[in-house]
C-alpha positions as CSV (number, residue, x, y, z in Angstrom):
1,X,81.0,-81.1,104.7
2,X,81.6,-83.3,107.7
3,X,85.0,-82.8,109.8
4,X,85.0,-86.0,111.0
5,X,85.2,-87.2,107.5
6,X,87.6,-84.9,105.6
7,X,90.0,-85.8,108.6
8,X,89.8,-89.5,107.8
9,X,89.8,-88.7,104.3
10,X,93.5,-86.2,105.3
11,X,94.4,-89.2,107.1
12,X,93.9,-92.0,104.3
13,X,94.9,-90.0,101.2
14,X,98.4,-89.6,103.6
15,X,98.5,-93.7,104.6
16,X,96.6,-95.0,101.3
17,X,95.7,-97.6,104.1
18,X,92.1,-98.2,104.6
19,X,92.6,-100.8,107.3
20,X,95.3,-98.4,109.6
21,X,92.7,-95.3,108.6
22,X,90.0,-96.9,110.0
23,X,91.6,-98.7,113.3
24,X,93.2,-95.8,114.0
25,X,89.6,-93.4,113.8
26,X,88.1,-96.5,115.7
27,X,85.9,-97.6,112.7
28,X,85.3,-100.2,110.4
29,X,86.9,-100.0,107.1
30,X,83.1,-100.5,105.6
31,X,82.4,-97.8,107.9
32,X,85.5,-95.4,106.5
33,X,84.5,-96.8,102.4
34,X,81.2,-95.0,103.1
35,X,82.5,-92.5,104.1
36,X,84.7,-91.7,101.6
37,X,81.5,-92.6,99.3
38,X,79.5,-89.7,100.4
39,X,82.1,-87.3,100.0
40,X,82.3,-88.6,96.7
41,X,78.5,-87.9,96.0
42,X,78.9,-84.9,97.7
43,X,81.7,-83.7,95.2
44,X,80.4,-85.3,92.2
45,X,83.6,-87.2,91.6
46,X,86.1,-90.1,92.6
47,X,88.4,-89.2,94.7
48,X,90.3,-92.8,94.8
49,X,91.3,-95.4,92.8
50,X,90.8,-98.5,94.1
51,X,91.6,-102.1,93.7
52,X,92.2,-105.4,96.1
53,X,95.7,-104.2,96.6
54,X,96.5,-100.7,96.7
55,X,94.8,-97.5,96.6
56,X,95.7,-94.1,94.7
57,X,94.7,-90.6,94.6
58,X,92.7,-89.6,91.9
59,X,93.6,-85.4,90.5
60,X,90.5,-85.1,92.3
61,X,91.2,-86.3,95.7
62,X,95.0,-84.4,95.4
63,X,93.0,-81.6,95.2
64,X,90.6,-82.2,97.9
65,X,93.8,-83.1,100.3
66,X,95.2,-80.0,99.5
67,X,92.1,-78.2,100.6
68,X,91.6,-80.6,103.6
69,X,95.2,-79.8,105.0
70,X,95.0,-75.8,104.8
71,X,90.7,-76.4,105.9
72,X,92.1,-78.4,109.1
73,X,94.6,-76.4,110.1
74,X,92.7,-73.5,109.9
75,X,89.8,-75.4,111.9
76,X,92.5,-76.0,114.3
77,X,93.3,-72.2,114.6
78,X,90.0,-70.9,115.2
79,X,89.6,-73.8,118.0
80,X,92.4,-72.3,119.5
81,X,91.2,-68.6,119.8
82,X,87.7,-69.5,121.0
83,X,89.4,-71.0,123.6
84,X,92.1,-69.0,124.8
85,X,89.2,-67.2,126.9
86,X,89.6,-70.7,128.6
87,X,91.4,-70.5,131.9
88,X,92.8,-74.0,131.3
89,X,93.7,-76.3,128.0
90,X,91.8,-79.3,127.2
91,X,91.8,-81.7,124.6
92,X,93.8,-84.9,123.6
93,X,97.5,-84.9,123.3
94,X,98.4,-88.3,120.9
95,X,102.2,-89.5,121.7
96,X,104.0,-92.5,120.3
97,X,107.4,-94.3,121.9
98,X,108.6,-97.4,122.6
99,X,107.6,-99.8,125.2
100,X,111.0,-99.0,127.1
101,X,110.8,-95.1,125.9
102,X,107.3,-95.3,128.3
103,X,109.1,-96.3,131.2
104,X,112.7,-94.8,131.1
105,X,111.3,-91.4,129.6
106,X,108.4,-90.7,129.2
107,X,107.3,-90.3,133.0
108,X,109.8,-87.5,133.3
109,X,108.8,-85.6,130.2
110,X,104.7,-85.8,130.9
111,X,105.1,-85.1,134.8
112,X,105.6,-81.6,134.1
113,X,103.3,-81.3,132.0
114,X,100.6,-82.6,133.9
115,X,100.8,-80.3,136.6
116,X,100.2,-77.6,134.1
117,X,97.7,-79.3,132.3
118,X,95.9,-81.6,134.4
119,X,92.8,-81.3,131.9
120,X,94.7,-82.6,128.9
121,X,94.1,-86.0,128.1
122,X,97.4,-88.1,127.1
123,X,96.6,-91.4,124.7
124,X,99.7,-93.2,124.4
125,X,100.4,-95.5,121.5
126,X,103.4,-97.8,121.9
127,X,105.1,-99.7,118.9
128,X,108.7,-100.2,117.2
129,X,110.6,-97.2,117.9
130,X,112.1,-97.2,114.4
131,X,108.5,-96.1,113.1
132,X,108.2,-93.0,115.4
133,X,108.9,-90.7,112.5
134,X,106.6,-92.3,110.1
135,X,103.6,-92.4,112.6
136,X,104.6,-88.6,112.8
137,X,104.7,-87.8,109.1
138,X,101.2,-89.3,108.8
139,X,99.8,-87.4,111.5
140,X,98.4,-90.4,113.3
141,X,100.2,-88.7,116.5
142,X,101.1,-85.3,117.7
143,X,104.6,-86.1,119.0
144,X,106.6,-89.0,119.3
145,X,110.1,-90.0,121.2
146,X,112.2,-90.9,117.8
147,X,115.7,-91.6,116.9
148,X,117.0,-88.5,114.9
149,X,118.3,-89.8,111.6
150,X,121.6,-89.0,110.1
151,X,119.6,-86.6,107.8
152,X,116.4,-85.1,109.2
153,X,113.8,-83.8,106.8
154,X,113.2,-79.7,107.7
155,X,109.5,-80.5,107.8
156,X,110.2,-82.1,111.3
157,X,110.7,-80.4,115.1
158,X,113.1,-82.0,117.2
159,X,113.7,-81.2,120.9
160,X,117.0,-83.5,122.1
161,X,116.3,-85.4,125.2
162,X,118.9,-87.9,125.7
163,X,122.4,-89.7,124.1
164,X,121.4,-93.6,123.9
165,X,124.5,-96.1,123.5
166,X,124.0,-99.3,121.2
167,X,125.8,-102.2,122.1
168,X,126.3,-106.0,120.6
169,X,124.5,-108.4,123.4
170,X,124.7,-112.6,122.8
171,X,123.2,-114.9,124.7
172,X,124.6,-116.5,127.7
173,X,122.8,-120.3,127.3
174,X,124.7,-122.9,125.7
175,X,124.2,-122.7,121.9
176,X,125.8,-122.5,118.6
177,X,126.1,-118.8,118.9
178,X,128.1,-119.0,122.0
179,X,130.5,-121.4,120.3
180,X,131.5,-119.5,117.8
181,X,132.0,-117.0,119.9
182,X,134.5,-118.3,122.3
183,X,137.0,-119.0,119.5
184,X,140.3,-117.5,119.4
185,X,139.5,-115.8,116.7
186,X,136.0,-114.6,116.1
187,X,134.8,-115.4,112.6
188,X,132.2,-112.6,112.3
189,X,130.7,-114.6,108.8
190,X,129.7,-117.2,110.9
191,X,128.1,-115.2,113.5
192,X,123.9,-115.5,113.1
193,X,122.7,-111.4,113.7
194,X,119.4,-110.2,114.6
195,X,118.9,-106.8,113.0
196,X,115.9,-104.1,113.3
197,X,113.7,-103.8,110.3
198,X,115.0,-100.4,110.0
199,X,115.9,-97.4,111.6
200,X,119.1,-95.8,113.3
201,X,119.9,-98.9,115.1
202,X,120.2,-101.2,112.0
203,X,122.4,-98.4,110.1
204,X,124.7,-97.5,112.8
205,X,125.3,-101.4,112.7
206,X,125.8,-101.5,109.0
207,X,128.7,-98.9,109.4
208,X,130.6,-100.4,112.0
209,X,130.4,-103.6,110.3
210,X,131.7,-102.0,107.0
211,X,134.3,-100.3,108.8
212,X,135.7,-103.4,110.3
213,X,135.4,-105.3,107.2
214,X,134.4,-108.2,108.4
215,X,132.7,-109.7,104.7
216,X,129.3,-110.3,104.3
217,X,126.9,-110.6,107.5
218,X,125.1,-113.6,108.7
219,X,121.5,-112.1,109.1
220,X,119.7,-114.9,111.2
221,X,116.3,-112.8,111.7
222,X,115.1,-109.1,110.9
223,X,113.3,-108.2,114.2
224,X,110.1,-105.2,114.5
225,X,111.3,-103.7,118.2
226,X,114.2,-103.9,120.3
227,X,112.5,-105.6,122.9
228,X,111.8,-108.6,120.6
229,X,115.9,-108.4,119.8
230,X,116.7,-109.1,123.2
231,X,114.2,-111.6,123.7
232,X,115.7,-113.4,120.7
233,X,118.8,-112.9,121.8
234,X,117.8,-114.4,125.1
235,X,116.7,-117.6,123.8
236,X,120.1,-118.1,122.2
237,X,119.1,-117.4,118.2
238,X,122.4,-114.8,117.7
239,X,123.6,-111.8,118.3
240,X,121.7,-108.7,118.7
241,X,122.3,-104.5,118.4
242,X,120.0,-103.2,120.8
243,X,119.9,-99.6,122.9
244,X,121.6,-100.2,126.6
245,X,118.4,-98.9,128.3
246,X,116.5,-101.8,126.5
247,X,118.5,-104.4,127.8
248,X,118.9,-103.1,131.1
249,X,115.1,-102.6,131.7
250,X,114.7,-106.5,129.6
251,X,113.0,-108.9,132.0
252,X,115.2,-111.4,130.0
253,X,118.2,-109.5,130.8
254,X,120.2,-112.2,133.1
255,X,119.8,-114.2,129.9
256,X,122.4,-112.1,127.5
257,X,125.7,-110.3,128.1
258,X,127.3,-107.4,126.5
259,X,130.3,-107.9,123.8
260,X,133.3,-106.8,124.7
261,X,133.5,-102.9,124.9
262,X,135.8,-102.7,121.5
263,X,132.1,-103.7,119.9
264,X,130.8,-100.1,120.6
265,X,128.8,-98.7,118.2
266,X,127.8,-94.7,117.7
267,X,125.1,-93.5,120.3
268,X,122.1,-92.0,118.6
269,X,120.6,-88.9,119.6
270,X,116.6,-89.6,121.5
271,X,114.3,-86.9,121.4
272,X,110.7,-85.4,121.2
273,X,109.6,-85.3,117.5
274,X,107.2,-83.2,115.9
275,X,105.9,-81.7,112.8
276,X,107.1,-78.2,112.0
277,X,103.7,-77.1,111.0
278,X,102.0,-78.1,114.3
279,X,104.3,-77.2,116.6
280,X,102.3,-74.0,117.2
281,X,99.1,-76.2,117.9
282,X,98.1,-75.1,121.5
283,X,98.7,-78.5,123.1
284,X,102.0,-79.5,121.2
285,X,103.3,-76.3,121.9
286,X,102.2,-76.4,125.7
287,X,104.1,-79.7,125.8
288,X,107.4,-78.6,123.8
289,X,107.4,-76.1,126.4
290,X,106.9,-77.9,129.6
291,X,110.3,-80.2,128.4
292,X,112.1,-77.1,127.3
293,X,111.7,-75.3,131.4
C-alpha cells in the first residue's frame, strides 16, 4: 500500500474536503480521486460516499482511517529510530500563524531553533488566526501560534507564549461611524461593528457587550482575519475588536484610533499549539523544547 496515499487518504477522511486535501498535498483533486480509486481496488470496497456536495465515510473507510492513524504513527516512529544514529535532525517542520503572529512572534520562537536545527526545513502557512486550532486538529500543520479557547479540548498541547490585549479601534476619517460616536451619549445600537468570523476575539466581544447591556448589536460585516478588521476599520465601515499588536504593526494604523480605555476587553492567552499525540514526534518535540530553554 502506498504512504503517500493512505496519508492523503488520513488527511481527507479528517477534512472530507477533496479540494483542501489535494492543494494542500500539491495535487489535483483528479489526481487525489484516483488515488483514492486505487485504494479502493486495492481493498475491494468503497471507502467514500460521494456526491456533488459533500463526502462521507463509508464503515469501510472508518476502518481503514483507523488503521491509517495507528499505521502512520507507527511509520513515524520507526523513522525516528533509524535516524537517531543521525548526528543532526532533518525534515520539514509545517507551522501556521497569523500574518502579524509571523512578524511579532514567530522570529523569536524559530531563532532558537534554528541554531539547533539548521537542517530542518520550516514551511510556514499564514491565514486567519481564529483557524489555527482547526488547521491543527486536521493535521494539515505540526504546530500552530493559536488563541487558547475558554475550554481547550485534552487532545491538544499548549505551550503559553504571550498575554494579547483586545481593544475597540474606529476610524479616524469623517463618516457616519464617527458621528455617532461623538454624541454625548453613545448609542451602541446604532454603532455598525466589524466582528471576526469566529474565535476568541469575537466571544470575548460578545461578553463584554452582554455585560454592558447595550441591546442588540449592529453587525456591519463579519471579517476572516484581523488584519482585514483594521483595514475595514480604516476605511471608515465601523467599529472593530482587534488584538493591539495587529493594529500597531497595521500599515493603515494612522487611519483608526483606540476607544476610550473603559472599552477594554479580556486579553487572551497566545501560545504554541499542538496535538497531544505528536508532541513526541522528533521535530515537534525538538521545537517545544527550543521555546521552553
Amino acid at each position: 500500500m502506498d504512504t503517500k496515499s493512505l496519508k492523503m487518504f488520513q488527511q481527507l477522511a479528517t477534512s472530507l474536503h477533496f479540494s483542501q486535501t489535494a492543494e494542500l498535498y500539491h495535487v489535483s483533486p483528479s489526481t487525489l480521486s484516483r488515488a483514492i480509486q486505487r485504494l479502493e481496488q486495492e481493498l475491494g470496497c468503497t471507502l467514500l460516499h460521494r456526491d456533488n456536495r459533500s463526502v462521507s465515510l463509508t464503515s469501510a473507510g472508518i476502518e481503514l482511517k483507523a488503521f491509517a492513524d495507528q499505521y502512520l504513527e507507527q511509520y513515524q516512529l520507526l523513522q525516528l529510530k533509524l535516524n537517531q544514529q543521525q548526528a543532526e535532525l532533518t525534515g520539514k517542520l509545517h507551522i501556521y500563524c497569523s500574518v502579524t503572529a509571523a512578524y511579532s512572534h514567530l522570529p523569536k520562537l524559530i531563532d532558537s531553533f534554528r541554531q539547533q536545527h539548521p537542517l530542518v526545513e520550516i514551511m510556514l502557512t499564514t491565514g486567519d488566526a481564529a483557524d489555527a486550532l482547526q488547521q491543527v486538529q486536521q493535521q494539515a500543520v505540526d504546530l500552530a501560534i493559536a488563541a487558547k479557547p475558554d475550554n481547550l479540548s485534552g487532545s491538544y498541547y499548549f505551550h503559553p507564549i504571550a498575554q494579547i490585549p483586545l481593544a475597540l479601534i474606529a476610524p479616524t476619517v469623517a463618516c457616519h461611524t464617527q458621528q455617532v460616536l461623538q454624541a454625548e451619549s453613545i448609542n451602541w445600537s446604532q454603532v455598525p461593528i466589524i466582528l471576526p468570523e469566529h474565535g476568541s476575539a469575537r466571544s470575548r466581544f460578545e461578553q463584554w457587550y452582554r455585560k454592558l447591556q447595550f441591546g442588540k448589536p449592529n453587525i456591519y460585516a463579519t471579517v476572516s482575519g484581523h488584519e482585514a478588521i483594521v483595514s475595514m476599520v480604516a476605511l471608515g465601515c465601523g467599529v472593530g475588536i482587534a488584538p493591539k499588536v495587529v493594529v500597531d504593526n497595521s500599515p493603515v494604523k494612522d487611519r483608526v484610533y483606540y476607544l476610550s480605555e473603559k472599552h477594554n476587553i479580556a486579553p487572551f492567552e497566545l501560545g504554541i499549539c499542538c496535538l497531544n499525540i505528536r508532541k513526541e514526534q522528533p521535530l515537534v518535540q525538538a521545537f517545544l523544547q527550543s521555546i521552553s530553554q
